[in-house]
GULUM-373044 format. One record per atom (N, C-alpha, C, CB): z, y, x; atom name; residue number from 0. Coordinates in steps of 0.05 Angstrom, whole numbers. Glycine has a CB too. Example, Ala and Ser with C-alpha at 12.3 -4.5 7.8 and 13.67 -1.06 7.14 Angstrom:
REM GULUM-373044
+--------+--------+--------+------+-----+
!     pz !     py !     px ! site ! pos !
+--------+--------+--------+------+-----+
!    156 !   -114 !    264 !    N !   0 !
!    156 !    -90 !    246 !   CA !   0 !
!    156 !    -66 !    264 !    C !   0 !
!    181 !    -89 !    226 !   CB !   0 !
!    142 !    -45 !    257 !    N !   1 !
!    143 !    -21 !    273 !   CA !   1 !
!    157 !      1 !    258 !    C !   1 !
!    114 !    -12 !    282 !   CB !   1 !
+--------+--------+--------+------+-----+
This chain:
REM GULUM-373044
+--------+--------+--------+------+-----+
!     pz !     py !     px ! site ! pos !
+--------+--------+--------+------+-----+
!      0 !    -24 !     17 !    N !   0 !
!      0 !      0 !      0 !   CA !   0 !
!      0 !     25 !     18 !    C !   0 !
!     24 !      0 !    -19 !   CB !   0 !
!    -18 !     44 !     12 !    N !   1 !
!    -24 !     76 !     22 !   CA !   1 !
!      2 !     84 !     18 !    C !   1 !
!    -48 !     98 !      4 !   CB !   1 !
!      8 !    110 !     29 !    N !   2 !
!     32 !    126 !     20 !   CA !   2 !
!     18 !    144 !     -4 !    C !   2 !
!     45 !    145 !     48 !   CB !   2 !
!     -6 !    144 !     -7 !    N !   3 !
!    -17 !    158 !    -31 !   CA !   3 !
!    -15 !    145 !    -48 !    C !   3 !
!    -40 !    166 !    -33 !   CB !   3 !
!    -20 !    121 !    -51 !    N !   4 !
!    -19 !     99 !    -71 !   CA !   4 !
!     15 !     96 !    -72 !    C !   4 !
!    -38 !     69 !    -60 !   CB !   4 !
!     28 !     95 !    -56 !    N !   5 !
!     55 !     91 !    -71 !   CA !   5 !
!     73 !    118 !    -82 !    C !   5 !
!     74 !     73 !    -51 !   CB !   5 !
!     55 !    142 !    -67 !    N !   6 !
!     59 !    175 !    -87 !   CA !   6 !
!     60 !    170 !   -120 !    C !   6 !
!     27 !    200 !    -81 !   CB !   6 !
!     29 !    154 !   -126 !    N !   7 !
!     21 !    159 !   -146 !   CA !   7 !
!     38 !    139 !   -167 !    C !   7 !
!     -8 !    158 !   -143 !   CB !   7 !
!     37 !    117 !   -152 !    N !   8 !
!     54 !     94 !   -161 !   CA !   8 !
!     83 !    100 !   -174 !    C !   8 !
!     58 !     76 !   -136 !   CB !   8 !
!     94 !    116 !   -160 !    N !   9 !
!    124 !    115 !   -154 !   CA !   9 !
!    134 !    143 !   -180 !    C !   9 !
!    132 !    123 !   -112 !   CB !   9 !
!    104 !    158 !   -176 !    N !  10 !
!    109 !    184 !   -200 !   CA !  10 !
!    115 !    180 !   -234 !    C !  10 !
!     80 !    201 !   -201 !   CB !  10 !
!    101 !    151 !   -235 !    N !  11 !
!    105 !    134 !   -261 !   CA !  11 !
!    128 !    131 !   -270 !    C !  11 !
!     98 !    109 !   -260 !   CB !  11 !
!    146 !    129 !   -240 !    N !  12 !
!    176 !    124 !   -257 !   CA !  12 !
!    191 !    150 !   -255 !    C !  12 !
!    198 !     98 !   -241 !   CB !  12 !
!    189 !    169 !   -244 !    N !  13 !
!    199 !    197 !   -250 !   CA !  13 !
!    207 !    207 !   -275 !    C !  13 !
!    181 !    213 !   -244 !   CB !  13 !
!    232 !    200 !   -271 !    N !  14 !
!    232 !    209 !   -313 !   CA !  14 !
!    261 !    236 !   -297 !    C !  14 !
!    253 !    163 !   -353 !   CB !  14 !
!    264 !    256 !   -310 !    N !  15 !
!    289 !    275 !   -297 !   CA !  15 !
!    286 !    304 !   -307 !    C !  15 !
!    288 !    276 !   -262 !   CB !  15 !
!    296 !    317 !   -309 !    N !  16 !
!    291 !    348 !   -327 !   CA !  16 !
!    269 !    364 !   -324 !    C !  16 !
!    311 !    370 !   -319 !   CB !  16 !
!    245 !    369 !   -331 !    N !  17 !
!    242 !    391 !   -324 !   CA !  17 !
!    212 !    385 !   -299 !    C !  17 !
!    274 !    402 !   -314 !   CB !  17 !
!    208 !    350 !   -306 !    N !  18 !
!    195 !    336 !   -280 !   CA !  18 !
!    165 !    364 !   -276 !    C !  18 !
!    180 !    293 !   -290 !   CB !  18 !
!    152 !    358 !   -254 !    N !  19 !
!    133 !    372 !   -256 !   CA !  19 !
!    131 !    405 !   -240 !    C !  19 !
!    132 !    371 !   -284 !   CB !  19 !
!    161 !    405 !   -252 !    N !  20 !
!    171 !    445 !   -246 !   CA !  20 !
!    201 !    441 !   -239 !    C !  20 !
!    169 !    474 !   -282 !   CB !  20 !
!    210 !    410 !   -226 !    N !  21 !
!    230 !    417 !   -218 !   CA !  21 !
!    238 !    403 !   -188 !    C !  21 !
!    247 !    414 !   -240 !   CB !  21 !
!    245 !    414 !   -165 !    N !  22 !
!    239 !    406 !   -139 !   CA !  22 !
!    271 !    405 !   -126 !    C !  22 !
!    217 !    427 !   -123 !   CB !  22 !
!    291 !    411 !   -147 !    N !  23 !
!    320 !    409 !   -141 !   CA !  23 !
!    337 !    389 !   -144 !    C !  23 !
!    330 !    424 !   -152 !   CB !  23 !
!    319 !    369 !   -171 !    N !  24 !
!    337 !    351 !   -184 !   CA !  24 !
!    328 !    326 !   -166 !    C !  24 !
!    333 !    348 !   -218 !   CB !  24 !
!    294 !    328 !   -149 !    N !  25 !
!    294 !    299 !   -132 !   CA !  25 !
!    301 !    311 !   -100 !    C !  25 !
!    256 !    281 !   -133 !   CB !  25 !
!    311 !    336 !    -92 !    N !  26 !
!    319 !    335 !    -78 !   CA !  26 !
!    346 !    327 !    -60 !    C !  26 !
!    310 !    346 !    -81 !   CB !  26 !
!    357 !    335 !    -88 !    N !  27 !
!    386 !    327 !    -80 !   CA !  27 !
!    393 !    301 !    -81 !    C !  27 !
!    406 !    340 !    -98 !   CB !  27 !
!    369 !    289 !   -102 !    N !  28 !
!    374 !    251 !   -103 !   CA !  28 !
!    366 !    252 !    -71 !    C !  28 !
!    344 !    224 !   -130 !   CB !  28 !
!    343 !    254 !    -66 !    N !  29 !
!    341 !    250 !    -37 !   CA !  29 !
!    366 !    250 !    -15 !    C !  29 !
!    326 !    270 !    -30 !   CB !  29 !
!    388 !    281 !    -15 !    N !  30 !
!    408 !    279 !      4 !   CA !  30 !
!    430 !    255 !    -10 !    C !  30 !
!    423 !    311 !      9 !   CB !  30 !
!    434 !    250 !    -28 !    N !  31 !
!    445 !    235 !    -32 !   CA !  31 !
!    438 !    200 !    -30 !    C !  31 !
!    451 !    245 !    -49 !   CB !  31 !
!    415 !    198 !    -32 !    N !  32 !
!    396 !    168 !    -20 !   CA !  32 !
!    407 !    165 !     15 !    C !  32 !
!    350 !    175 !    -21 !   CB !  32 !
!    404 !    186 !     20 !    N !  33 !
!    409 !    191 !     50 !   CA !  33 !
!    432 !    174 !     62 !    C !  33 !
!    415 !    222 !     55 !   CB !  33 !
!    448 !    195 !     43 !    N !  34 !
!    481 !    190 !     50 !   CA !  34 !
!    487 !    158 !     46 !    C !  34 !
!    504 !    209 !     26 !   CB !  34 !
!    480 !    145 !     21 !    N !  35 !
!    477 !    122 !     22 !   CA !  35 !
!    467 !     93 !     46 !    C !  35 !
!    466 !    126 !      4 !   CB !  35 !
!    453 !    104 !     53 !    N !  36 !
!    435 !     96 !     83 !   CA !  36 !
!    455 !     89 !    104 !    C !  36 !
!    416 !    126 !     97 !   CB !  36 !
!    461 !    125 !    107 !    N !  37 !
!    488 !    132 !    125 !   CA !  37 !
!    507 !    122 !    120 !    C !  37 !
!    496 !    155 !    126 !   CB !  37 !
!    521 !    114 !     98 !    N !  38 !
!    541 !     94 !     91 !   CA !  38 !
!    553 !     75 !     86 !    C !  38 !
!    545 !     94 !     85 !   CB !  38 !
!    524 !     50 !     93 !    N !  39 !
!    524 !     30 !     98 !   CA !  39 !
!    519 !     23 !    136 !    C !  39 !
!    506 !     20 !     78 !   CB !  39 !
!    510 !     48 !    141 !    N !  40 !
!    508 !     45 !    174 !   CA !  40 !
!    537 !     39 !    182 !    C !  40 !
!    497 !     75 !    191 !   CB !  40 !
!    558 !     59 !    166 !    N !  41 !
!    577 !     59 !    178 !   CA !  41 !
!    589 !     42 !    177 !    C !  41 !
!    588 !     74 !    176 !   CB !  41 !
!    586 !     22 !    143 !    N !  42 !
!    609 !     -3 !    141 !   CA !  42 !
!    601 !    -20 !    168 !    C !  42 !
!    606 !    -26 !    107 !   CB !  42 !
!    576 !    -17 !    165 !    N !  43 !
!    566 !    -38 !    182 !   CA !  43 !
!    572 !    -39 !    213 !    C !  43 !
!    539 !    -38 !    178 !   CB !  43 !
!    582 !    -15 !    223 !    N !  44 !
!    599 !    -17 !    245 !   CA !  44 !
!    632 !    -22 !    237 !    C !  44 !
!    595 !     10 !    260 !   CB !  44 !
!    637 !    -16 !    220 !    N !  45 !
!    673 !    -16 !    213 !   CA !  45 !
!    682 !    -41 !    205 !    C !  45 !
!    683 !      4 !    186 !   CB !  45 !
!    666 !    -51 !    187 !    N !  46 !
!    672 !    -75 !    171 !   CA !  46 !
!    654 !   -104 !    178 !    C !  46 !
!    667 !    -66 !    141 !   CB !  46 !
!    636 !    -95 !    204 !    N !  47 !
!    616 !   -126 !    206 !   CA !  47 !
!    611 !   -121 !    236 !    C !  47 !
!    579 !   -129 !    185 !   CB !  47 !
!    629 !   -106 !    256 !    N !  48 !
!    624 !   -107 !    278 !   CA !  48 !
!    597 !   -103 !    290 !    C !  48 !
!    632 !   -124 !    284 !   CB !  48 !
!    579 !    -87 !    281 !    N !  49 !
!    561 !    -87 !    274 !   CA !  49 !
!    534 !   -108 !    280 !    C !  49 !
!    561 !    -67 !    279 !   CB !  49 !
!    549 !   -121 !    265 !    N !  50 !
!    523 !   -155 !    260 !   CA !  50 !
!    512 !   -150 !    234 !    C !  50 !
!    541 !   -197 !    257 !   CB !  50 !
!    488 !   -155 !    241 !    N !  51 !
!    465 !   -150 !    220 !   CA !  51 !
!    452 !   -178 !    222 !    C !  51 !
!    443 !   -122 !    228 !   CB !  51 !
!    452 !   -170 !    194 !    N !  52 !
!    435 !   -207 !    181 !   CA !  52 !
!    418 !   -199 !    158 !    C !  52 !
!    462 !   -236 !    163 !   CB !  52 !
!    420 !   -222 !    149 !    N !  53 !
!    386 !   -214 !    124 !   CA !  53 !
!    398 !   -200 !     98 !    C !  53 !
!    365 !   -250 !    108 !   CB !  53 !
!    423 !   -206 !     96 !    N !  54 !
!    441 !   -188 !     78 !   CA !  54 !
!    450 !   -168 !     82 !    C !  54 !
!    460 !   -196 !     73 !   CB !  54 !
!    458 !   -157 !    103 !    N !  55 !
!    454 !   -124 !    116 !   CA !  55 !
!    422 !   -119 !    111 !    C !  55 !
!    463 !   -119 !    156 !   CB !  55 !
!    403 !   -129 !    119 !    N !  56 !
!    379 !   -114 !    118 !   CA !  56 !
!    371 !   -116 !     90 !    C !  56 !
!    357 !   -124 !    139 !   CB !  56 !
!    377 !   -128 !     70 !    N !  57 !
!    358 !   -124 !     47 !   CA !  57 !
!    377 !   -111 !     31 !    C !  57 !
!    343 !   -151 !     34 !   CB !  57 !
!    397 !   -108 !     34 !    N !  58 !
!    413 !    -79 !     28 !   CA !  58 !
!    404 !    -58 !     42 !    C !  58 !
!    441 !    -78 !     34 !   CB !  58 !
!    401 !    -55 !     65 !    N !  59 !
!    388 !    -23 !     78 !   CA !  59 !
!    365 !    -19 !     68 !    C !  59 !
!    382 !    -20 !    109 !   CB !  59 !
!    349 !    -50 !     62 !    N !  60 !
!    316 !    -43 !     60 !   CA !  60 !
!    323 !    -22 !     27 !    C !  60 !
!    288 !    -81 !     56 !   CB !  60 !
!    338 !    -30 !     12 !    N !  61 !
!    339 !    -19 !    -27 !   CA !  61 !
!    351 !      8 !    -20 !    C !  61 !
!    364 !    -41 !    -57 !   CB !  61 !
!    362 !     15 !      4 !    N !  62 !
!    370 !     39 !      0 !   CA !  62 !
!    345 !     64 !     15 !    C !  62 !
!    403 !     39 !     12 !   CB !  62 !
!    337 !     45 !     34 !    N !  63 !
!    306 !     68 !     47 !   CA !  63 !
!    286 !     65 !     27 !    C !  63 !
!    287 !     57 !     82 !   CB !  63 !
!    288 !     38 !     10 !    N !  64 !
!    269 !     49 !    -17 !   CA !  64 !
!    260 !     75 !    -31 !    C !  64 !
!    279 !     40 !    -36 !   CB !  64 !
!    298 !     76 !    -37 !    N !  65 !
!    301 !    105 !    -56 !   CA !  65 !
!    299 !    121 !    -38 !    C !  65 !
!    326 !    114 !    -74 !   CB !  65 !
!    305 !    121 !    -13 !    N !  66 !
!    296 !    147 !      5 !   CA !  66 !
!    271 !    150 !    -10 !    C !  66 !
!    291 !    143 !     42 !   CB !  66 !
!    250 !    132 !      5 !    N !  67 !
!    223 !    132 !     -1 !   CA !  67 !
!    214 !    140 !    -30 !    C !  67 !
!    215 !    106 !      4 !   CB !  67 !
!    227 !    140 !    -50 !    N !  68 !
!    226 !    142 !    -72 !   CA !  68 !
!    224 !    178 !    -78 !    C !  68 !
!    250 !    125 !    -83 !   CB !  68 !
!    244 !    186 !    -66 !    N !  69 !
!    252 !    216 !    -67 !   CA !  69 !
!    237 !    228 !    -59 !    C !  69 !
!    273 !    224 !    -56 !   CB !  69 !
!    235 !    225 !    -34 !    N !  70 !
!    210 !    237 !    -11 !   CA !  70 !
!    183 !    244 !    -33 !    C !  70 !
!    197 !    207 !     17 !   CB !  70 !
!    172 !    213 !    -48 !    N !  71 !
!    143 !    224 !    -62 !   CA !  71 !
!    144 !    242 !    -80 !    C !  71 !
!    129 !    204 !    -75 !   CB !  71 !
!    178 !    235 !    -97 !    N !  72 !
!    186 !    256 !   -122 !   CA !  72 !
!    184 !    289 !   -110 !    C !  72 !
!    222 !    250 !   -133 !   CB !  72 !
!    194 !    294 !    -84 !    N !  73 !
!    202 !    323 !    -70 !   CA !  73 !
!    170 !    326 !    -66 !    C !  73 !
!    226 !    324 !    -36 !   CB !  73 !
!    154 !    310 !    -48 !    N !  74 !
!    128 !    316 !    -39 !   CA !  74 !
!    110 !    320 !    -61 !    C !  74 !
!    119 !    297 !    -22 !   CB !  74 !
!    109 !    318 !    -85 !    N !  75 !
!     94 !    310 !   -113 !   CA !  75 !
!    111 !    342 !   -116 !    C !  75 !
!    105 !    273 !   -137 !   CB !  75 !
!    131 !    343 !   -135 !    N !  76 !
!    141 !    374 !   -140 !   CA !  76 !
!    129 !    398 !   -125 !    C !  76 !
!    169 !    375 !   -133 !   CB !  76 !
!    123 !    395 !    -97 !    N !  77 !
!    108 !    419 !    -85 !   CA !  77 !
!     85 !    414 !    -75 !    C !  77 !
!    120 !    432 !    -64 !   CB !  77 !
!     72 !    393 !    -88 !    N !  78 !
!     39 !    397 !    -87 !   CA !  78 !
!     39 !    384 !    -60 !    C !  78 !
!     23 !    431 !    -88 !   CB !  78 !
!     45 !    373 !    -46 !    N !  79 !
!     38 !    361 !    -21 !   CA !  79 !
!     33 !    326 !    -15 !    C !  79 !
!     61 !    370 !     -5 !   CB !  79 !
!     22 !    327 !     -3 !    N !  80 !
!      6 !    292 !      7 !   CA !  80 !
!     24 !    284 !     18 !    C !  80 !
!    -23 !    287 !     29 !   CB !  80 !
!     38 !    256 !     16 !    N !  81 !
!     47 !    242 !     31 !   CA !  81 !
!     35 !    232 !     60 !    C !  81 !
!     53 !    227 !     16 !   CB !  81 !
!     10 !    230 !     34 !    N !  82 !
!    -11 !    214 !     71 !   CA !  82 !
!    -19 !    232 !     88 !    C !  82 !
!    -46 !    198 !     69 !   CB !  82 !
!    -26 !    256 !     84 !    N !  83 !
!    -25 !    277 !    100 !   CA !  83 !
!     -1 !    286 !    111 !    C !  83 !
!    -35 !    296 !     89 !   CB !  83 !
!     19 !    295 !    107 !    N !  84 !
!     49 !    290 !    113 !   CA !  84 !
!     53 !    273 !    140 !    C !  84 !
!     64 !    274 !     87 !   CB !  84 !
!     41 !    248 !    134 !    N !  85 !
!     56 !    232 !    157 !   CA !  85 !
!     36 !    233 !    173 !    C !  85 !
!     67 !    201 !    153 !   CB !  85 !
!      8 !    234 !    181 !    N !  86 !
!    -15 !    237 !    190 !   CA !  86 !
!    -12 !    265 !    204 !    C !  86 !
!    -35 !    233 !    168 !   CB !  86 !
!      0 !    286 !    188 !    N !  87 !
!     18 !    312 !    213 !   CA !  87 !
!     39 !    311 !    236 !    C !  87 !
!     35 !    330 !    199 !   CB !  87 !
!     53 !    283 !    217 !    N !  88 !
!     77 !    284 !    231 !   CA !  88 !
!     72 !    269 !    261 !    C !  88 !
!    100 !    269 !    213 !   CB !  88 !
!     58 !    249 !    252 !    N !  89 !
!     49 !    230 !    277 !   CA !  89 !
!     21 !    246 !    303 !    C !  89 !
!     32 !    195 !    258 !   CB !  89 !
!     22 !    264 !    293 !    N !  90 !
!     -2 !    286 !    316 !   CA !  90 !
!     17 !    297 !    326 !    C !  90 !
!    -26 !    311 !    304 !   CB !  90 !
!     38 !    308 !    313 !    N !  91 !
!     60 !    325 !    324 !   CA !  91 !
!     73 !    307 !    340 !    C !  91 !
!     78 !    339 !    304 !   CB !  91 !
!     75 !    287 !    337 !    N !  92 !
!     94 !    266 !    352 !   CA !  92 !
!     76 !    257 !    375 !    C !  92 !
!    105 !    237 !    331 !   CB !  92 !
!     55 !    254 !    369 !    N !  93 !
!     36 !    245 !    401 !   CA !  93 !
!     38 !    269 !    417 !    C !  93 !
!     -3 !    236 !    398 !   CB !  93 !
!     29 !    297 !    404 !    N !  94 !
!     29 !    313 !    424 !   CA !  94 !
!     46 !    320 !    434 !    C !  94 !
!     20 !    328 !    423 !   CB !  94 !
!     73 !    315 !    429 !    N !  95 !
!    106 !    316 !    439 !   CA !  95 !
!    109 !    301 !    463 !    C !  95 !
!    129 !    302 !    416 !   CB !  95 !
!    100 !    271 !    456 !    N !  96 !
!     91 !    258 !    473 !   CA !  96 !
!     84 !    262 !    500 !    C !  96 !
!     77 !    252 !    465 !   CB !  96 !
!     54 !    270 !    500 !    N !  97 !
!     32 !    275 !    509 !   CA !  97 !
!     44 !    296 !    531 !    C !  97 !
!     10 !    283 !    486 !   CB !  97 !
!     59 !    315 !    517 !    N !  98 !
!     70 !    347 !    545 !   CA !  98 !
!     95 !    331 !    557 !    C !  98 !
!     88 !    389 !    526 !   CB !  98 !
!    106 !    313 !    543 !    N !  99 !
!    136 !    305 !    551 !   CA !  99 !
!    152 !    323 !    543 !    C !  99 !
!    143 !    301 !    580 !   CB !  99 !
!    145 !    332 !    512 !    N ! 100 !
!    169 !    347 !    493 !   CA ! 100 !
!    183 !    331 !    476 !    C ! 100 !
!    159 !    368 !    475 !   CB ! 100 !
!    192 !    301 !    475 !    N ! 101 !
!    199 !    288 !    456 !   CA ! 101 !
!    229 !    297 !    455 !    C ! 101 !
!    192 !    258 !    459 !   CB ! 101 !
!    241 !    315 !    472 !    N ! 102 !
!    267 !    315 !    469 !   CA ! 102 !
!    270 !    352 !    468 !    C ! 102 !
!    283 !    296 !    497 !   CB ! 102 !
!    293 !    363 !    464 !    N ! 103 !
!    293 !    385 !    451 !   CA ! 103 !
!    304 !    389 !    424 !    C ! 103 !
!    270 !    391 !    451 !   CB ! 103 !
!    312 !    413 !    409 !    N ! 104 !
!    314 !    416 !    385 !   CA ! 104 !
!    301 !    436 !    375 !    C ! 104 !
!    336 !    417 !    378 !   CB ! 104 !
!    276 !    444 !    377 !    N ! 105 !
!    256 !    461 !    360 !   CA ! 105 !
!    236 !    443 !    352 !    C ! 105 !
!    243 !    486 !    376 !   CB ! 105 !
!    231 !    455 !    329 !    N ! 106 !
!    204 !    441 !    320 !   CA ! 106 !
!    180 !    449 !    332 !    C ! 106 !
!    198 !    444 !    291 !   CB ! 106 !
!    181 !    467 !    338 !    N ! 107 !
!    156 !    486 !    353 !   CA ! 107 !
!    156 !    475 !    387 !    C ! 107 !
!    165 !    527 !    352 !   CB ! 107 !
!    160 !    453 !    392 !    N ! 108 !
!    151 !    453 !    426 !   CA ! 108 !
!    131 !    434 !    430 !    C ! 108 !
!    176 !    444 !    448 !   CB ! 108 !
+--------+--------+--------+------+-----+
């Protein structure tokens, strides 16, 4: 599956206030998908020493889902391509590469 194809896919299930004209209500699902992510990273050092098995991963995999889920809802709300999106991100990342800027904290190097 394209990331366009799972944009389009994934917009089907968008049901939330206001869909269409509102870029607040999947954003915040988004920080909060996040946190979820982030909060199984942590059991998973606290509570499993951090051993990972197929039951840690197909719990992480349902929670980068809804990442993934959010992302098309936020990217869909302001008119923007997923597949273009990552197709930026990965030019920006070679040419980071490419100078030996992969490290730093500006987006601009």
């Amino acid at each position: 599956m394209t990331f366009k194809e799972y944009q389009k896919e994934s917009r089907k299930t968008a049901i939330y206030p206001d869909k269409d004209n509102n870029f607040i209500y999947p954003t915040l699902g988004l920080a909060g998908e996040v946190g979820e992510v982030v909060e199984k990273v942590k059991k998973l050092i606290r509570d499993r020493n951090n051993k990972v098995d197929d039951e840690f991963k197909a719990g992480l995999e349902k929670e980068l889902g809804d990442v993934l889920w959010y992302i098309a809802q936020v990217c869909t709300e302001f008119g923007i391509s997923m597949e273009e999106t990552a197709k930026t991100n990965i030019e920006k990342l070679k040419s980071r590469h490419e100078r030996n800027k992969l490290h730093g904290d500006s987006d601009n190097r």
